[in-house]
N, CA, C and O atoms as CSV, one atom per row, in Angstrom:
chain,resi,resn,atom,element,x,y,z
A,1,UNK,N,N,135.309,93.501,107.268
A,1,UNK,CA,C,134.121,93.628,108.079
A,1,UNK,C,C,133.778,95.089,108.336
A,1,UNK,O,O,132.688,95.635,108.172
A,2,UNK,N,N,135.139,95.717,108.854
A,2,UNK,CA,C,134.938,97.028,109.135
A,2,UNK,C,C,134.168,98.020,108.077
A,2,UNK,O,O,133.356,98.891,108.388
A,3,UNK,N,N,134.699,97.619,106.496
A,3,UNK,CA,C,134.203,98.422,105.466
A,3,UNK,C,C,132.854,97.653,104.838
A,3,UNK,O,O,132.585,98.094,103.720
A,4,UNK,N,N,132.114,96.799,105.215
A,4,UNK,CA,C,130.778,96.144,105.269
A,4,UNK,C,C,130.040,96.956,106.461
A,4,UNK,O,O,129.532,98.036,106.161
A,5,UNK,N,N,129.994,96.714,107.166
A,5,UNK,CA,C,129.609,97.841,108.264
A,5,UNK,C,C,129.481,99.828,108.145
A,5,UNK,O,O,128.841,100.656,108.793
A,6,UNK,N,N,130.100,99.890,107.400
A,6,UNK,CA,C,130.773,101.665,106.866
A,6,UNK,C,C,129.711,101.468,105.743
A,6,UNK,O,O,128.860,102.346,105.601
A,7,UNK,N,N,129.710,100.869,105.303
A,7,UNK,CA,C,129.113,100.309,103.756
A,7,UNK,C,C,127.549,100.622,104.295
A,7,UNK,O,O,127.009,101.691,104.009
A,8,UNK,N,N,126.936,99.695,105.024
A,8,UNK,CA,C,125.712,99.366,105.570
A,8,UNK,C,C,125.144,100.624,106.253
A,8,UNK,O,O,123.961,100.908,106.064
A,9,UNK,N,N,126.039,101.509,107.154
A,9,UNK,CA,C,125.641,102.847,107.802
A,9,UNK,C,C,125.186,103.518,106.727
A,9,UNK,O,O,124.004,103.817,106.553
A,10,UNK,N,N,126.421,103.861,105.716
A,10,UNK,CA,C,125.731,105.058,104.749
A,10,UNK,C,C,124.634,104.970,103.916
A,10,UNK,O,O,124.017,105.938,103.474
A,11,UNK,N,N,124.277,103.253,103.603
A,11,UNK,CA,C,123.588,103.171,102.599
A,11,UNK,C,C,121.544,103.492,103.820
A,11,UNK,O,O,120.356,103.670,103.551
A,12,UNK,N,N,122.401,103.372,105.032
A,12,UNK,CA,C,120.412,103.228,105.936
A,12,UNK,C,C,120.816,104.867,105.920
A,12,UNK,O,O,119.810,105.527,105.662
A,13,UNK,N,N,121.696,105.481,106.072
A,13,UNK,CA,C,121.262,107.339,106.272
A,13,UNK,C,C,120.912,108.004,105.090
A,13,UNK,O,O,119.950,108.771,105.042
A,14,UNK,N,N,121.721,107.729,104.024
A,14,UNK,CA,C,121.258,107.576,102.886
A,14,UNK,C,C,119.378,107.510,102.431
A,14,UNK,O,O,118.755,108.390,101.838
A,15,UNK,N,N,118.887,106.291,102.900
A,15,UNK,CA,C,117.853,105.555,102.477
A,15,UNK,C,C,116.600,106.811,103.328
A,15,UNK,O,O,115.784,107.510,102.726
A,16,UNK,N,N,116.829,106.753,104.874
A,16,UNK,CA,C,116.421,108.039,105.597
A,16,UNK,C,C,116.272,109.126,105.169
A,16,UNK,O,O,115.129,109.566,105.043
A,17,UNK,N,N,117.528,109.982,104.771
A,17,UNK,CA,C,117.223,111.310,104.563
A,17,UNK,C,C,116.578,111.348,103.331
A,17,UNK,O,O,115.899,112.363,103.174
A,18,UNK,N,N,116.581,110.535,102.385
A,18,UNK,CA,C,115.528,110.070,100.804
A,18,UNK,C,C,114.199,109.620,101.868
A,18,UNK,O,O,113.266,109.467,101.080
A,19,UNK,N,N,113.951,109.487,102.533
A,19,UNK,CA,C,112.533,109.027,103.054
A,19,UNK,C,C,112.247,110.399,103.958
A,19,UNK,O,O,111.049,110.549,104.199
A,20,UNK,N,N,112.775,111.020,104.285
A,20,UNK,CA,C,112.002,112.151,104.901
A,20,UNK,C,C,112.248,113.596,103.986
A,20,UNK,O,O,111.483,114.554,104.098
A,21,UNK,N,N,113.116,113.593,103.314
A,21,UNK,CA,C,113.040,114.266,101.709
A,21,UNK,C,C,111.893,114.139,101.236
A,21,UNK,O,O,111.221,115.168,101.309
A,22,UNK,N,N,111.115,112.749,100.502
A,22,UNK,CA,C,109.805,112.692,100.080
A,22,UNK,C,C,108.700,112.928,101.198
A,22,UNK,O,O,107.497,113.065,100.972
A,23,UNK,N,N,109.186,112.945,102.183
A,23,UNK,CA,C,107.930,113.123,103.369
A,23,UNK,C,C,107.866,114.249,103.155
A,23,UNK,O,O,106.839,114.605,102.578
A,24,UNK,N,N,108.671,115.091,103.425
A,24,UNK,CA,C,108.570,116.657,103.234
A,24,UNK,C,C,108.067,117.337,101.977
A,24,UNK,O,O,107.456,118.406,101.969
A,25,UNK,N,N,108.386,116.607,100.907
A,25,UNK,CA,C,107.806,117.340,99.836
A,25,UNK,C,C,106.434,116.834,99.556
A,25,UNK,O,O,105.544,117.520,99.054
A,26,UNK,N,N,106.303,115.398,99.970
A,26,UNK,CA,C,104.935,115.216,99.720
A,26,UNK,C,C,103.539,115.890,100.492
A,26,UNK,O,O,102.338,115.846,100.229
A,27,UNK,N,N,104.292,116.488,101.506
A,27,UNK,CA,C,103.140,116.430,103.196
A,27,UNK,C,C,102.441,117.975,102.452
A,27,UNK,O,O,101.216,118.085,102.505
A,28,UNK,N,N,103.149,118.958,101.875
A,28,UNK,CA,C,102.303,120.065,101.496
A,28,UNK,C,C,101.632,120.207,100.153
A,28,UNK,O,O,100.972,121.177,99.779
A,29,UNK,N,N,101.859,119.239,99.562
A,29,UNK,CA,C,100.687,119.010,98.288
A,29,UNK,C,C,100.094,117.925,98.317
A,29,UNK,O,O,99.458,117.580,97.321
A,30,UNK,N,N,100.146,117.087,99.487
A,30,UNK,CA,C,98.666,116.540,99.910
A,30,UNK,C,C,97.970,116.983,100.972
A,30,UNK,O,O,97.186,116.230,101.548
A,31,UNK,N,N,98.181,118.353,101.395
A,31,UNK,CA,C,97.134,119.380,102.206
A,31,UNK,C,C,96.145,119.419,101.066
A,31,UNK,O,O,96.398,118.775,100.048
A,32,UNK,N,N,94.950,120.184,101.171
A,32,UNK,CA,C,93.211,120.631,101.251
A,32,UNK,C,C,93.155,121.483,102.195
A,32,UNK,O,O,93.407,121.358,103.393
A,33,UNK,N,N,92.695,122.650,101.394
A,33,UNK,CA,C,92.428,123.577,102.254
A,33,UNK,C,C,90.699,122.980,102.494
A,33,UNK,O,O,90.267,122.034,101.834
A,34,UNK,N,N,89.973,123.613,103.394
A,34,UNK,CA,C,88.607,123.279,103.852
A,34,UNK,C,C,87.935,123.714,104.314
A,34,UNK,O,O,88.163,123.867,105.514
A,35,UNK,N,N,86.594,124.258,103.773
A,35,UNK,CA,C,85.889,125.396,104.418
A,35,UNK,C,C,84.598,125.118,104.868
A,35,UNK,O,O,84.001,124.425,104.044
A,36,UNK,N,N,83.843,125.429,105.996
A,36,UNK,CA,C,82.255,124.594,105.594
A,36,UNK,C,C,81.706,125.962,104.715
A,36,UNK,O,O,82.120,127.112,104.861
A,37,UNK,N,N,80.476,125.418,103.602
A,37,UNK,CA,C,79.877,126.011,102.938
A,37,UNK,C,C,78.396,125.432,103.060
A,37,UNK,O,O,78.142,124.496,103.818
A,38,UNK,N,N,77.421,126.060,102.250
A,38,UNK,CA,C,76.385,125.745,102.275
A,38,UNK,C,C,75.785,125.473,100.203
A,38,UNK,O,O,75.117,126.238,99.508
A,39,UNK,N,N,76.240,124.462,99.936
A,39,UNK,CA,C,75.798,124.358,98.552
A,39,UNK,C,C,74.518,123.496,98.243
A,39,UNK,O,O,74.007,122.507,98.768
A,40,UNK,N,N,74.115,124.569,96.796
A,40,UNK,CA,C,72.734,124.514,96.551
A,40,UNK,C,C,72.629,123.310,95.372
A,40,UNK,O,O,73.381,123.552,94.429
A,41,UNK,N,N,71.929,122.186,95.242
A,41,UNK,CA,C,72.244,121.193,93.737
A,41,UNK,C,C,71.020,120.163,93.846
A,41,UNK,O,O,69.881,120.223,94.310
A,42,UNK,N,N,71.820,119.154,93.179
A,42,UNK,CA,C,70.468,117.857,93.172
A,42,UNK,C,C,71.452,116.778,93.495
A,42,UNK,O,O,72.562,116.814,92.962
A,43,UNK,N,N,71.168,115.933,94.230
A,43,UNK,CA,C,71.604,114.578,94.542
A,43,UNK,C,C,71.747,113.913,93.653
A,43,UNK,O,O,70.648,113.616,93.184
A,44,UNK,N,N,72.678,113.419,93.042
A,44,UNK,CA,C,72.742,112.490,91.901
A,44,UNK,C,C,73.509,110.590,92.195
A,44,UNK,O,O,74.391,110.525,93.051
A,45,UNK,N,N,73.295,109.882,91.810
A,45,UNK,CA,C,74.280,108.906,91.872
A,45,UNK,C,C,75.514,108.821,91.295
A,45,UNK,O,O,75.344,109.106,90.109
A,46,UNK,N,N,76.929,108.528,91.542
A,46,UNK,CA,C,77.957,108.895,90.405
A,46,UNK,C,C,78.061,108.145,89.451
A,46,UNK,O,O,78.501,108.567,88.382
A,47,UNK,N,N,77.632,106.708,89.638
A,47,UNK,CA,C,77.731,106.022,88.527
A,47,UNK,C,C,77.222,105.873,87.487
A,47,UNK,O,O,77.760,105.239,86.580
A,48,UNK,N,N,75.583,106.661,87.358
A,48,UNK,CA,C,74.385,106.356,86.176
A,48,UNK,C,C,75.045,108.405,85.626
A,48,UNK,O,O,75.204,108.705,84.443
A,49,UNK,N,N,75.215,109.107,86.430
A,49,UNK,CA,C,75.655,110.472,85.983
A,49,UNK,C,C,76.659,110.607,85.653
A,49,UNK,O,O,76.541,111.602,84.939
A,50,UNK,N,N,78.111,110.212,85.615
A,50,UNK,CA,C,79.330,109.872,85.485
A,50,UNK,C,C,78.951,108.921,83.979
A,50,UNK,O,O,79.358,109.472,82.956
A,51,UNK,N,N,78.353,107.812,83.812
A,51,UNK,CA,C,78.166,107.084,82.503
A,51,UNK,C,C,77.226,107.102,81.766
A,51,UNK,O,O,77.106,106.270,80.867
A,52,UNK,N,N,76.141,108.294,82.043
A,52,UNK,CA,C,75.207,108.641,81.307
A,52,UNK,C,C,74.686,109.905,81.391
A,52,UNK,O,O,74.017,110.372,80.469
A,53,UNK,N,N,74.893,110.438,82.278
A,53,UNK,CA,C,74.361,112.018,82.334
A,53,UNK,C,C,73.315,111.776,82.892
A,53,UNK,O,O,72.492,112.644,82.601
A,54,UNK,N,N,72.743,110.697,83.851
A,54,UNK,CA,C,71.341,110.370,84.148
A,54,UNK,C,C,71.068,111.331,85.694
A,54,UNK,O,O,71.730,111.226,86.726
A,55,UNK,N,N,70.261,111.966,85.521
A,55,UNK,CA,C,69.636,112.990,86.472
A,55,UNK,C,C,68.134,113.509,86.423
A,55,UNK,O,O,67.217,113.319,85.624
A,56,UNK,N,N,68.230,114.101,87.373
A,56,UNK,CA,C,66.577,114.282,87.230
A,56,UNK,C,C,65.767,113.289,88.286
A,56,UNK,O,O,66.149,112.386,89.030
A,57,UNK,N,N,64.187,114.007,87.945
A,57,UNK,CA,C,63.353,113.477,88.612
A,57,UNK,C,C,63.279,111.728,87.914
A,57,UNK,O,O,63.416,110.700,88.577
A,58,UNK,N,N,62.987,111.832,86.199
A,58,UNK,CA,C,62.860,111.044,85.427
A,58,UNK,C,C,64.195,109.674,85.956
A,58,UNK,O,O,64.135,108.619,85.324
A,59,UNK,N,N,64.939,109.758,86.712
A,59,UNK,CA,C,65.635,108.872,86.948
A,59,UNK,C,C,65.971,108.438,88.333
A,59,UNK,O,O,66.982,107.803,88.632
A,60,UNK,N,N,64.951,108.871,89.231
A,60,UNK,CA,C,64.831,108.823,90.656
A,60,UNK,C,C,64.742,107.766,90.928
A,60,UNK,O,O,65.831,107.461,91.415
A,61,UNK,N,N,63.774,106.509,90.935
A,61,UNK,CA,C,63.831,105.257,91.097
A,61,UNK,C,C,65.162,104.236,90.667
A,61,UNK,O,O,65.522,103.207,91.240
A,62,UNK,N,N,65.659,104.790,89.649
A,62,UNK,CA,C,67.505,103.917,89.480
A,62,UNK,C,C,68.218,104.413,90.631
A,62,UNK,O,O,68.866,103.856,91.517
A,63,UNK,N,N,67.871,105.824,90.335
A,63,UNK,CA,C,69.168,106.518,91.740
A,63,UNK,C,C,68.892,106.244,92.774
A,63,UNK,O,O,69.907,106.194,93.469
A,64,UNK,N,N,67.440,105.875,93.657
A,64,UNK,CA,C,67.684,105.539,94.496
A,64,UNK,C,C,67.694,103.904,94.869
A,64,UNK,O,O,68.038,103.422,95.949
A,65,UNK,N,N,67.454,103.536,94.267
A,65,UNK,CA,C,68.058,102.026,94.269
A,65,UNK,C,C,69.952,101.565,93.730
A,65,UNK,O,O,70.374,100.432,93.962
A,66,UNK,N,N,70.741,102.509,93.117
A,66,UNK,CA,C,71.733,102.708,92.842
A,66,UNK,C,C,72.704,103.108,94.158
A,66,UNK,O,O,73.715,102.460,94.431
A,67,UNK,N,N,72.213,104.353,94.986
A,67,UNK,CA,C,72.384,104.735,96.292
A,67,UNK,C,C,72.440,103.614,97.436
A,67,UNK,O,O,73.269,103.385,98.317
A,68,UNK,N,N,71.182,102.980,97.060
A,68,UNK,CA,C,70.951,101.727,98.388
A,68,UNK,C,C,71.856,101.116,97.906
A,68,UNK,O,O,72.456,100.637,98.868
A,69,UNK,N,N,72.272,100.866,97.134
A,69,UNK,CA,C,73.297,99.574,96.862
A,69,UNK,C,C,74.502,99.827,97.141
A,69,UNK,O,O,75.141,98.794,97.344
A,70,UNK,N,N,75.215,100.963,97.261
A,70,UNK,CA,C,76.240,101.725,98.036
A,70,UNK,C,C,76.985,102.279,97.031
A,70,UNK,O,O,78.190,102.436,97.224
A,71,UNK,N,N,76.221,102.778,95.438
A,71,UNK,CA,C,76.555,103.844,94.701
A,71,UNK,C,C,77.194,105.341,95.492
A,71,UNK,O,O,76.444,106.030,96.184
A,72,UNK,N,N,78.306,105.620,95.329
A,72,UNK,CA,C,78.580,107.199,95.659
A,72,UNK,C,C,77.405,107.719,95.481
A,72,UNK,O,O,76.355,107.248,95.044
A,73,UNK,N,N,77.700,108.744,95.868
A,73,UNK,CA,C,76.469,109.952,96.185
A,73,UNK,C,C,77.177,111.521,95.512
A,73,UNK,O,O,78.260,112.000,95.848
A,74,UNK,N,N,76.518,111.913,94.821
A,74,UNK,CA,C,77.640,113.791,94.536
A,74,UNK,C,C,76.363,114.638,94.449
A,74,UNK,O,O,75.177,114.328,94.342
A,75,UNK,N,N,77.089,115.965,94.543
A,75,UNK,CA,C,75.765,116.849,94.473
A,75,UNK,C,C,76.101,117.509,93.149
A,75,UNK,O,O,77.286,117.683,92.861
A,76,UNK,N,N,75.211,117.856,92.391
A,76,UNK,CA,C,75.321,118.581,91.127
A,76,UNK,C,C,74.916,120.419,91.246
A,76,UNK,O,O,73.833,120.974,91.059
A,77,UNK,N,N,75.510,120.680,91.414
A,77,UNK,CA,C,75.320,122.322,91.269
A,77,UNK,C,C,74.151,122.826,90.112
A,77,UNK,O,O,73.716,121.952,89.363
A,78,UNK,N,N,73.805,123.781,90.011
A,78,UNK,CA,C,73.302,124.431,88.940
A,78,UNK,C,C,73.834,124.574,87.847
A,78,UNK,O,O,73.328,124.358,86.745
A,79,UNK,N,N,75.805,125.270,88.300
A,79,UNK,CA,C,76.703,125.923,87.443
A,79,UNK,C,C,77.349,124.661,86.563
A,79,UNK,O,O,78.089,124.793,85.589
A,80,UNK,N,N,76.878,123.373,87.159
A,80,UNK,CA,C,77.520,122.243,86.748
A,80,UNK,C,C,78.293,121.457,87.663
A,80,UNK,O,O,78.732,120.330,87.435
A,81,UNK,N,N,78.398,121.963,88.460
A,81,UNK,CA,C,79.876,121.746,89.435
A,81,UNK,C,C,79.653,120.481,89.807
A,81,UNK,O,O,78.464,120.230,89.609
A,82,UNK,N,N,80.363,119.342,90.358
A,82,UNK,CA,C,80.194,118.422,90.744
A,82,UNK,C,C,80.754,117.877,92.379
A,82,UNK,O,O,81.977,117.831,92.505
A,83,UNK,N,N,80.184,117.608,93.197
A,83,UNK,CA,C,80.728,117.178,95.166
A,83,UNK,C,C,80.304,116.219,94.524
A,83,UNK,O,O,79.471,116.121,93.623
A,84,UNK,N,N,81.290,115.115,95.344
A,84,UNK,CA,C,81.607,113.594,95.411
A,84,UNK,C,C,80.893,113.787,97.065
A,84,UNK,O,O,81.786,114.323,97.720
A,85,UNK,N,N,79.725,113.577,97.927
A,85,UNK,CA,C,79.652,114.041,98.904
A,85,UNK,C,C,79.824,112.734,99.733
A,85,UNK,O,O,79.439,111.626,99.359
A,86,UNK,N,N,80.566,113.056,101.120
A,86,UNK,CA,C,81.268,112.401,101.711
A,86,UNK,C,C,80.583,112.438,103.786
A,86,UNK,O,O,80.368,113.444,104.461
A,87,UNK,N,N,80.486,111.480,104.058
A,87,UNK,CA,C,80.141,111.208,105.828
A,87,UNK,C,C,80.892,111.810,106.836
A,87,UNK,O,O,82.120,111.853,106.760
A,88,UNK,N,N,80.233,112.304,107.825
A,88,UNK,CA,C,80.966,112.928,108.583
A,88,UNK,C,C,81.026,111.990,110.211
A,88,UNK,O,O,80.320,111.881,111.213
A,89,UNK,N,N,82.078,111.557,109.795
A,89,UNK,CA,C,82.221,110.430,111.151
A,89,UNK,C,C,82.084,110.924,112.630
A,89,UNK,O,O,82.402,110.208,113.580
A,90,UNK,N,N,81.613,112.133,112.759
A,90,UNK,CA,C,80.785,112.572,113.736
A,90,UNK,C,C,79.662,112.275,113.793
A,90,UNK,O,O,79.189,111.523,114.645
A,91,UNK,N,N,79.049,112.816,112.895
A,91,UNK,CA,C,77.548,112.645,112.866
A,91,UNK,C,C,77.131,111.922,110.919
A,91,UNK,O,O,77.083,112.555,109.865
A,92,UNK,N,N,76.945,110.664,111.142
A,92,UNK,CA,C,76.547,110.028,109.876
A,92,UNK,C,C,74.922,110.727,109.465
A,92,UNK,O,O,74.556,111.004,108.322
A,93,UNK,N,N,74.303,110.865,110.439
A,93,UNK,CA,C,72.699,110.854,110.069
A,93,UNK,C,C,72.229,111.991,108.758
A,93,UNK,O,O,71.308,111.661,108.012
A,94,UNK,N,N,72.876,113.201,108.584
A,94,UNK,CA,C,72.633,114.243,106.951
A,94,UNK,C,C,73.147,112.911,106.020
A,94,UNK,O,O,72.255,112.141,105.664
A,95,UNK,N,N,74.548,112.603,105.609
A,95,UNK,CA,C,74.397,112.158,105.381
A,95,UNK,C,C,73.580,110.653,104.445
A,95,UNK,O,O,73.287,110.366,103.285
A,96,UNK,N,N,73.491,110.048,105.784
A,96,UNK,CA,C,72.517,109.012,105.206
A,96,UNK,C,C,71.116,109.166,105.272
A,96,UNK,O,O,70.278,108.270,105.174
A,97,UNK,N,N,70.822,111.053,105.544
A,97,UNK,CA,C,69.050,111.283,104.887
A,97,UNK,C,C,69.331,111.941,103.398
A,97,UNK,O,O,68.345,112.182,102.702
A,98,UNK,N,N,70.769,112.266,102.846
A,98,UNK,CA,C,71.019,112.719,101.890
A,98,UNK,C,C,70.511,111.075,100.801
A,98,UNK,O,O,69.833,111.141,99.776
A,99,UNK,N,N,70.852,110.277,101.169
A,99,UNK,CA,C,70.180,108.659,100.394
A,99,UNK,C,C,69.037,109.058,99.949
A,99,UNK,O,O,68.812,109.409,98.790
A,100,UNK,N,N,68.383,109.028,100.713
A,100,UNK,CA,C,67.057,109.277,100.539
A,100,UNK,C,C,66.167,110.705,99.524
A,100,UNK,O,O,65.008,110.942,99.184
A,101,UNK,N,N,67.235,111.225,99.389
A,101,UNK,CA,C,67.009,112.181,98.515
A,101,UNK,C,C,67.572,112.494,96.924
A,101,UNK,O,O,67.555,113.542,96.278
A,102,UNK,N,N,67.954,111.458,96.662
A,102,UNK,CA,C,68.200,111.223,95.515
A,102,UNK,C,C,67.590,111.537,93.928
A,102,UNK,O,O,66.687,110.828,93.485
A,103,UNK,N,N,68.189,112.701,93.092
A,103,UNK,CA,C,67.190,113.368,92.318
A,103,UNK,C,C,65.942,114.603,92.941
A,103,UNK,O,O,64.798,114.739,92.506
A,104,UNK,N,N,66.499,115.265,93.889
A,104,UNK,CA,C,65.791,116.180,94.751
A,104,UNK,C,C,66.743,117.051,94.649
A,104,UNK,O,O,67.940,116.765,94.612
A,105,UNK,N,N,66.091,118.596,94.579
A,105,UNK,CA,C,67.259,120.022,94.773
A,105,UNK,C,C,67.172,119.649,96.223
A,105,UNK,O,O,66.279,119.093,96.862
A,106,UNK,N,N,68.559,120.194,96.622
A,106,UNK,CA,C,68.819,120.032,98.428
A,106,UNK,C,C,69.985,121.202,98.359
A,106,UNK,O,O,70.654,121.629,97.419
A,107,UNK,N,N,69.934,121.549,99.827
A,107,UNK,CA,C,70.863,122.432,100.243
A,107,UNK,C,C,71.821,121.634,101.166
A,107,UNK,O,O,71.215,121.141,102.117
A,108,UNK,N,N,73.615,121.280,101.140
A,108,UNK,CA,C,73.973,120.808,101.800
A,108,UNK,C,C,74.860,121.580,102.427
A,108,UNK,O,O,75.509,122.343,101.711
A,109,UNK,N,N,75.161,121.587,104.156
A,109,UNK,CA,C,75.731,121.785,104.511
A,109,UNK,C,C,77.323,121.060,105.089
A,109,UNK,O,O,77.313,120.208,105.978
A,110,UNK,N,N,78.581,121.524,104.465
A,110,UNK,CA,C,79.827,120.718,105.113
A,110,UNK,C,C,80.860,121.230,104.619
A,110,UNK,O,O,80.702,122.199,103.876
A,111,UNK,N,N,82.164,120.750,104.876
A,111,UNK,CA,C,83.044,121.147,104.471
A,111,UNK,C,C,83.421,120.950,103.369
A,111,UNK,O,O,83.196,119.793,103.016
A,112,UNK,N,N,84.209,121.938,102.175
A,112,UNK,CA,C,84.499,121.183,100.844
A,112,UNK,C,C,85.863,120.553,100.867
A,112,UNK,O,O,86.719,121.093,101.567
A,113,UNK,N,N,86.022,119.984,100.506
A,113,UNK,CA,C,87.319,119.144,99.767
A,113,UNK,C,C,88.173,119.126,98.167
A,113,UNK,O,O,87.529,118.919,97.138
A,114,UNK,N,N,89.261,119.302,98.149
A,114,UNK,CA,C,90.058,119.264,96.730
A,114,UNK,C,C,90.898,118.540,96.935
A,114,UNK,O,O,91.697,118.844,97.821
A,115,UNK,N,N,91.036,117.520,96.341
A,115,UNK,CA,C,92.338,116.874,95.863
A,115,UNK,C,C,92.493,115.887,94.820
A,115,UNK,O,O,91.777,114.886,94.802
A,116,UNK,N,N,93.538,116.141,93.798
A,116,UNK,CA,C,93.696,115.728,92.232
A,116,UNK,C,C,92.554,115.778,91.747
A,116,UNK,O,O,91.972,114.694,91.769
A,117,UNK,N,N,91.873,116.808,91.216
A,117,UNK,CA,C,91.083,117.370,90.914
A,117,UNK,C,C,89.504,116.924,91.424
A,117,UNK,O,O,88.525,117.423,90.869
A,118,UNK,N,N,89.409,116.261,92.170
A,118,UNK,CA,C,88.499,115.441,92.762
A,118,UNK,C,C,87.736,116.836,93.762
A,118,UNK,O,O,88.524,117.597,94.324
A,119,UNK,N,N,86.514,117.034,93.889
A,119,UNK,CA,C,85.579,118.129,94.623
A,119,UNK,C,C,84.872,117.712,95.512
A,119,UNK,O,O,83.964,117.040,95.021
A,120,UNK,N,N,84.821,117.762,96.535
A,120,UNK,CA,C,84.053,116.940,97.407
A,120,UNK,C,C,83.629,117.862,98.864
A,120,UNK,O,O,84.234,118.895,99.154
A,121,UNK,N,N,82.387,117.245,99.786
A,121,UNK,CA,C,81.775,118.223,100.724
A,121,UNK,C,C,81.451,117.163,101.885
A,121,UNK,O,O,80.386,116.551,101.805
A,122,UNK,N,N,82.050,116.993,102.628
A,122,UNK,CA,C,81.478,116.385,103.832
A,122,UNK,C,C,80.282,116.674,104.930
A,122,UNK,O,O,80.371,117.341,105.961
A,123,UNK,N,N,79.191,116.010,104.429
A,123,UNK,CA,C,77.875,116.445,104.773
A,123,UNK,C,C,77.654,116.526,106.073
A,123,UNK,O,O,77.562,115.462,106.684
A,124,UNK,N,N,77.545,117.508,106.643
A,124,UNK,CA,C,77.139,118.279,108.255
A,124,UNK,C,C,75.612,118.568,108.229
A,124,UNK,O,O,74.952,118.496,109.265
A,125,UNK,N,N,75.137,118.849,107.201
A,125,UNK,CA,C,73.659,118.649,107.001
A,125,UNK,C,C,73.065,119.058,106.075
A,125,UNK,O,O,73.647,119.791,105.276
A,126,UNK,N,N,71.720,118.713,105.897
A,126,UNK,CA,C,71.038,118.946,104.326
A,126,UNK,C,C,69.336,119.023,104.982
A,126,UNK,O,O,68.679,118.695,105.970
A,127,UNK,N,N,69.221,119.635,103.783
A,127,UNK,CA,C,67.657,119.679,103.988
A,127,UNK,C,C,67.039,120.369,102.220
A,127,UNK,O,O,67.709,120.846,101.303
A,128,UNK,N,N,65.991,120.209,102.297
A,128,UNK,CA,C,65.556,119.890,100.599
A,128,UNK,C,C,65.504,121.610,100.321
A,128,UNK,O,O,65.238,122.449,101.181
A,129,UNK,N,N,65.788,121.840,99.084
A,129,UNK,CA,C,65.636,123.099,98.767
A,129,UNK,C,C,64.585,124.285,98.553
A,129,UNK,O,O,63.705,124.204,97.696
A,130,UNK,N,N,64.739,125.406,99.401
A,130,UNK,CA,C,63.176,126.455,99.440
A,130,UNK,C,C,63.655,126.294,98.104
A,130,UNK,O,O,64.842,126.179,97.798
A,131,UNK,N,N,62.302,126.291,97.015
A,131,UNK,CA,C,61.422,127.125,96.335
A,131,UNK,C,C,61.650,128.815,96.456
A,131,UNK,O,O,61.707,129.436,97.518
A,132,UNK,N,N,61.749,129.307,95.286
A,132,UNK,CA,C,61.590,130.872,95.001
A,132,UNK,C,C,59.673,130.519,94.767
A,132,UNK,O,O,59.141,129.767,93.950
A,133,UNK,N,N,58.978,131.477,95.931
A,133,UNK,CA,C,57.665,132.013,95.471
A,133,UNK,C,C,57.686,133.432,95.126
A,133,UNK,O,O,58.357,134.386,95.518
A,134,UNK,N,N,56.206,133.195,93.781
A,134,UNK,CA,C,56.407,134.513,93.132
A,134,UNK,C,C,55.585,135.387,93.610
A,134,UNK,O,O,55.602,136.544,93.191
């Protein structure tokens, strides 16, 4: 009994220090660093741009019926870049006027996000993009 018991201790401290071993190594490479920024792009849907390259004005009516249907949302940069853009459970309302803008240059304001290679901006606010006048 005694060495069933001896048996049973080492194998739960054992099992522990292997469970806070992986806690520890996991907890600092699933940090994100996070900054708010202000990025400049076009609203795209991920699923028609992700499986077709579909953007633009010329595809505004899919995207925004793609959007209503609860398609992701990303912003497309100029440089290419791609935000998976994401709600800010403070304030939903940029956000969900970012819907509505679908296939529009916009300026968004939020924090960015990285993780496994995934890019993403949690929308604090947006509003449609000045125009350069000449």
């Amino acid at each position: 009994m005694k060495a069933w018991s001896l048996f049973t201790a080492v194998l739960l401290l054992g099992a522990a220090s292997v469970s806070q071993a992986h806690d520890h190594q996991a907890t600092p490479a699933a940090k994100t660093e996070s900054k708010s920024v202000t990025l400049k792009g076009e609203i795209v849907d991920m699923g028609c741009y992700l499986g077709h390259d579909a953007k633009g004005m010329d595809h505004k009516s899919c995207a925004l019926k793609c959007v209503a249907g609860g398609m992701p949302m990303g912003l497309l940069t100029a440089e290419g870049k791609l935000y998976l853009l994401t709600m800010s459970h403070e304030n939903a309302d940029p956000y969900n006027k970012a819907k509505e803008l679908a296939a529009v240059k916009v300026e968004v304001t939020g924090m960015t996000m990285e993780r496994s290679g995934m890019n993403a901006v949690e929308v604090t606010g947006i509003a449609e993009a000045k125009t350069a006048t000449k």
